[in-house]
KOLVEX-925828 format. One record per atom (N, C-alpha, C): x negated, y negated, z negated; residue in one letter. Coordinates in steps of 0.05 Angstrom, whole numbers, plus 5000, padded with zeros to 4 digits. Layout:
<ketors>
XYZa/...
</ketors>
This chain:
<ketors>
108923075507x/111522995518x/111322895546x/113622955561x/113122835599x/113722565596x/111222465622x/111822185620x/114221995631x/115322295647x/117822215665x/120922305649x/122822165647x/124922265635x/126322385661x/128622575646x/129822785654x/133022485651x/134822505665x/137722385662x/139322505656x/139522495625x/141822655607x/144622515611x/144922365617x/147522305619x/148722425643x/151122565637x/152122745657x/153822585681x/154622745692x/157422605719x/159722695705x/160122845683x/163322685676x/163322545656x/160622325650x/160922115635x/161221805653x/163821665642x/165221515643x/164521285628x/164321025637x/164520665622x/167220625617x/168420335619x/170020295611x/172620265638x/170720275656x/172020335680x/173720515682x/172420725679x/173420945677x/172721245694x/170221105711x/169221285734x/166521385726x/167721575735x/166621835720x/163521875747x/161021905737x/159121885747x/156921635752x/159221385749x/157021175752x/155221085729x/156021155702x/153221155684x/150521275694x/151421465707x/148921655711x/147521595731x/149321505755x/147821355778x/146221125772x/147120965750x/145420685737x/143020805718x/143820995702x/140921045695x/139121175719x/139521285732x/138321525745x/135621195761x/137121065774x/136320855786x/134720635771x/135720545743x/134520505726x/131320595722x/131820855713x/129621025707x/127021035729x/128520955756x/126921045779x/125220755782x/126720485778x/126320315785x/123220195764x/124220335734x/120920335716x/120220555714x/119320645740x/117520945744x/117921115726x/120021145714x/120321265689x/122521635699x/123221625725x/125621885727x/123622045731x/124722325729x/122422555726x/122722585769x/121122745772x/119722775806x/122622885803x/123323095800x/125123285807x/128823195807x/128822965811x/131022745811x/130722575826x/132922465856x/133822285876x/135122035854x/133021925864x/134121565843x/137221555856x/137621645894x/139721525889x/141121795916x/141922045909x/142022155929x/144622295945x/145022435962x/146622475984x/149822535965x/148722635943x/152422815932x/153322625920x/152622685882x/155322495875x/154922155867x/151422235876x/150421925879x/152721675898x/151921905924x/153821645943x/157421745940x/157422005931x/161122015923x/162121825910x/161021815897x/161421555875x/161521175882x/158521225903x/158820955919x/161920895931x/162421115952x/163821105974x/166721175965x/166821235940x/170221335919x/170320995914x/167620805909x/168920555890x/168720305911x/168620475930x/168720135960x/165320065962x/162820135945x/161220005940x/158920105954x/157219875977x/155719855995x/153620035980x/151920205994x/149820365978x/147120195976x/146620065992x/144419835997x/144719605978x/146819535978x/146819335960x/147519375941x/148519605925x/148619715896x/144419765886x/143619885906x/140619935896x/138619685894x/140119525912x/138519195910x/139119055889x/141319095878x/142918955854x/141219065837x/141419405828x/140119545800x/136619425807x/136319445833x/132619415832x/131719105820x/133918935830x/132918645835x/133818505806x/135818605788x/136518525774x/136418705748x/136118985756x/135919075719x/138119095709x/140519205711x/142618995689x/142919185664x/145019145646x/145619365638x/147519555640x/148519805638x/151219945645x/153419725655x/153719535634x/155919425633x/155719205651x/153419125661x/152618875675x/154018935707x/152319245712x/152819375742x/156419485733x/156719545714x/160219655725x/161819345730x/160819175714x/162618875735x/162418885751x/158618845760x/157818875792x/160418965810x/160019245809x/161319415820x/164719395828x/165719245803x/168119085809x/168518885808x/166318675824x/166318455834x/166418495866x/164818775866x/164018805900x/167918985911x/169418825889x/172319035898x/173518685898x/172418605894x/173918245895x/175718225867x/174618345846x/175218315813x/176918505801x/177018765822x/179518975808x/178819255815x/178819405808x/178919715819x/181619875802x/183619835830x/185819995825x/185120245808x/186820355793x/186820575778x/186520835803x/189120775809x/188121035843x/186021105850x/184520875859x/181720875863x/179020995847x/180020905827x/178221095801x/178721415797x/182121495800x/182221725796x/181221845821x/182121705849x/180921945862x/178521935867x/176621815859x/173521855861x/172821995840x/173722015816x/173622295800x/174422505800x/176622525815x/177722775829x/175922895847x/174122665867x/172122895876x/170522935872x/169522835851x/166622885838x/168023195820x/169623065806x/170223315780x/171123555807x/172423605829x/172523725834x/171223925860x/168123785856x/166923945877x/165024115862x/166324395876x/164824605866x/161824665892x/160024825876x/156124805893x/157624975908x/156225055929x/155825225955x/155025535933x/154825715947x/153625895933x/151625985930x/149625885940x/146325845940x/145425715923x/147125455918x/146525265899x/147325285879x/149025535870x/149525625842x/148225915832x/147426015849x/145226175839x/142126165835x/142025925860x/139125785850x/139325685813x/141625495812x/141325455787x/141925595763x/144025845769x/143626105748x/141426165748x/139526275767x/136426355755x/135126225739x/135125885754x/133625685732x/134325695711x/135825695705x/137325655673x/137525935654x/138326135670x/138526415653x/142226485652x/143726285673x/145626345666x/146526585677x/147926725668x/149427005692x/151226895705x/151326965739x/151726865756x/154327035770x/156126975743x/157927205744x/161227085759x/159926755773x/163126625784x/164826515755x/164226495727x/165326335713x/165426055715x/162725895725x/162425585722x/161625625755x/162625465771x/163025365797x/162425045803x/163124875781x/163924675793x/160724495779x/160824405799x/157224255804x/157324055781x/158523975768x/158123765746x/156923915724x/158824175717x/158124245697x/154724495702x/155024535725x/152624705729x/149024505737x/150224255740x/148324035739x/147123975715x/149023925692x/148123845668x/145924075655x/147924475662x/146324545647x/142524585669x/143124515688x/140324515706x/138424275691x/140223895684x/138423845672x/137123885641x/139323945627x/138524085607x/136024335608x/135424405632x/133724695628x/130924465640x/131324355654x/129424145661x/127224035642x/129923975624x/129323725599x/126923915585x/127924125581x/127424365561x/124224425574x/123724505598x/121624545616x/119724375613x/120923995618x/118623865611x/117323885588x/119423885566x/118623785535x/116024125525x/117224335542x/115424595536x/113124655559x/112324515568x/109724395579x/109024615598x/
</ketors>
């Protein structure tokens, strides 16, 4: 079995917040912070890592100092996160930072890179990077566990 985990939890999984991606950003960072994320994963990186920062008001430096320095759990960092809003995150605010996560589709390089990896046919049915992410880590997951 790999000694590094793969981050199954996808970007359109949602807390109680309601924002869609930040589970995944907390484990991903989590995982990285006890050497535990696989190489082939940004603890904290350029797309819906910081979409997600910059959709919920929330400093990118001091979200990774918080997860590094303190550990918390899901539920610890989504207060965090709406403490660093001064105790509220408008609903607006939530929808439209899932609006652009749920609605950014890959470039088209970056969806045939990941049709090959995966085996999918790269026939323009799935476009949109959430769902073509998951099945990339899923082929990942599959890759490490088959050695």
């Amino acid at each position: 079995m790999a000694d590094k985990l793969v981050p199954l939890i996808g970007s359109t999984e949602a807390g109680p917040l309601g924002a869609v991606h930040l589970p995944r950003l907390w484990l991903k960072v989590s995982l990285a912070t006890a050497g535990a994320l696989h190489d082939e994963y940004d603890e904290c990186g350029a797309g819906f890592d910081q979409m997600v920062l910059d959709g919920l008001n929330v400093d990118r430096d001091a979200a990774l100092a918080f997860l590094r320095d303190n550990r918390p759990s899901y539920l610890e960092f989504e207060q965090w996160v709406v403490d660093q809003n001064g105790g509220s995150i408008s609903a607006e605010t939530v929808k439209a930072s899932n609006d652009a996560i749920l609605g950014y589709n890959h470039d088209g390089d970056t969806i045939a890179g990941i049709c090959e990896a995966t085996g999918l046919a790269n026939d323009g049915n799935i476009t949109d990077a959430a769902n073509l992410n998951a099945l990339d880590d899923w082929q990942e997951l599959h890759n490490s566990l088959s050695g």
